[in-house]
C-alpha positions, 0 to 999 in steps of 0.5 A: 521483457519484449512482449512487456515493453511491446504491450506498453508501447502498444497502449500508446500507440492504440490509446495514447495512455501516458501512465500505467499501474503494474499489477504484478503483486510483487514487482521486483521479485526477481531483482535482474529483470526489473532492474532490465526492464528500468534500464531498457524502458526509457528508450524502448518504451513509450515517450514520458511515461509514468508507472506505478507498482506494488512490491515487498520492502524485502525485494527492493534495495536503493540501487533498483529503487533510483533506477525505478524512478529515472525509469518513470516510476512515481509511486510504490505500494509497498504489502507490508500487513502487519509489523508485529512478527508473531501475527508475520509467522501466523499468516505466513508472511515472511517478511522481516520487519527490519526491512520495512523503514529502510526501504520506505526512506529509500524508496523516498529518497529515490522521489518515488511516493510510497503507499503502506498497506496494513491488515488489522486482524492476521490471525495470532495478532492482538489489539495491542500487536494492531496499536504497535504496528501503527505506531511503527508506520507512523514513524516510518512516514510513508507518504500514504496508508491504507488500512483493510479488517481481514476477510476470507473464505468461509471454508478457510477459516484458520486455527485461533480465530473464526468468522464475525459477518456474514458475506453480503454475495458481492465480489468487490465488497471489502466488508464480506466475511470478517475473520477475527483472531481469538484476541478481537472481541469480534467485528467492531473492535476491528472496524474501531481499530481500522478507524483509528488508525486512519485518525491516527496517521492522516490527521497529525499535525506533522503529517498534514504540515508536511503534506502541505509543505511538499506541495507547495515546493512541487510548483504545482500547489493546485492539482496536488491540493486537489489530490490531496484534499480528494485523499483526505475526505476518503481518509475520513470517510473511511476513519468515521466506518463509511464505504468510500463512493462509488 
């Protein structure tokens, strides 16, 4: 805990940073230390500063969610990959996908922004596991959703499914090895699917009403316009199959 508060405070002094990302991929794994650290960060941490995490809906609950946010947080990424159960059990991903719109709505009603991740492809997953899954997050109304083909290792390769591209020799190209499922067709079902369901979420009349109308009660209608429409056009380039500029 001190050598945390300790860095945070170092940044500020060394950089004057005033906000901060917590690359833990499991932010509140263990509940009684993040709940700590909430309590402890706004005086023993730097002065006003903004912090954003990842974590699983399953290890976040409405009591850490609010001292999250009276602690600086403004935005979650919540890991959810996929709301069909039998594509969960194939990738061992123990997530009960009861937990996922409790904790979106509390995770909101606590003023935090929430980021959805979704994987299109899980092994044991089908085009119409992919098509109920974004019809669940769509109901669930996170604020944001990002959507990511799986890819893996050449010699990882599980049972039920088998490699669909070639990898192009880039560590930071999210376009190498596509692995997909028995029930895929193969890498541009996937891409479709993957263009789909970003039309689908960020193109909806309620979507973008509520967008709206958030930022014009914030009071600060021009930087989050300017947010707002620099997310769109990435929305969009990825919806229409194009790599987002460097």
């Amino acid at each position: 805990m001190e050598s945390v508060l300790a860095e945070l405070n170092e940044l500020h002094t060394l950089y004057g940073t005033r906000s901060v990302f917590i690359a833990d991929p499991t932010f509140a794994v263990q509940r009684d230390w993040a709940l700590e650290f909430c309590r402890r960060l706004p005086g023993e941490g730097p002065p006003g500063l903004r912090w954003s995490c990842m974590s699983r809906t399953d290890r976040v609950d409405p009591e850490l969610l609010q001292a999250m946010a009276d602690a600086g947080c403004w935005n979650i990424l919540f890991g959810i990959e996929s709301l069909n159960p039998v594509a969960l059990k194939a990738a061992s991903k123990a997530l009960d996908p009861a937990t996922v719109g409790p904790a979106i709505a509390a995770a909101q009603a606590a003023g935090l922004e929430v980021i959805a991740s979704i994987m299109i492809g899980l092994p044991g997953d089908t085009p119409e596991g992919v098509a109920s899954t974004i019809d669940q997050l769509i109901a669930f109304e996170p604020d944001f959703a990002q959507f990511f083909v799986v890819q893996i290792g050449e010699h990882e390769v599980p049972e039920g499914g088998r490699l669909v591209s070639d990898w192009d020799g880039s560590r930071y190209d999210f376009w190498g090895h596509v692995f997909a499922p028995d029930a895929f067709e193969g890498k541009e079902q996937l891409l479709a699917l993957r263009r789909n369901a970003y039309w689908r979420f960020y193109l909806r009349p309620r979507y973008i009403r509520r967008k709206v109308g958030k930022m014009v009660r914030s009071g600060e209608l021009g930087p989050q316009l300017k947010r707002a429409l620099r997310g769109g056009l990435l929305a969009v380039r990825l919806a229409v199959g194009q790599r987002p500029s460097a």
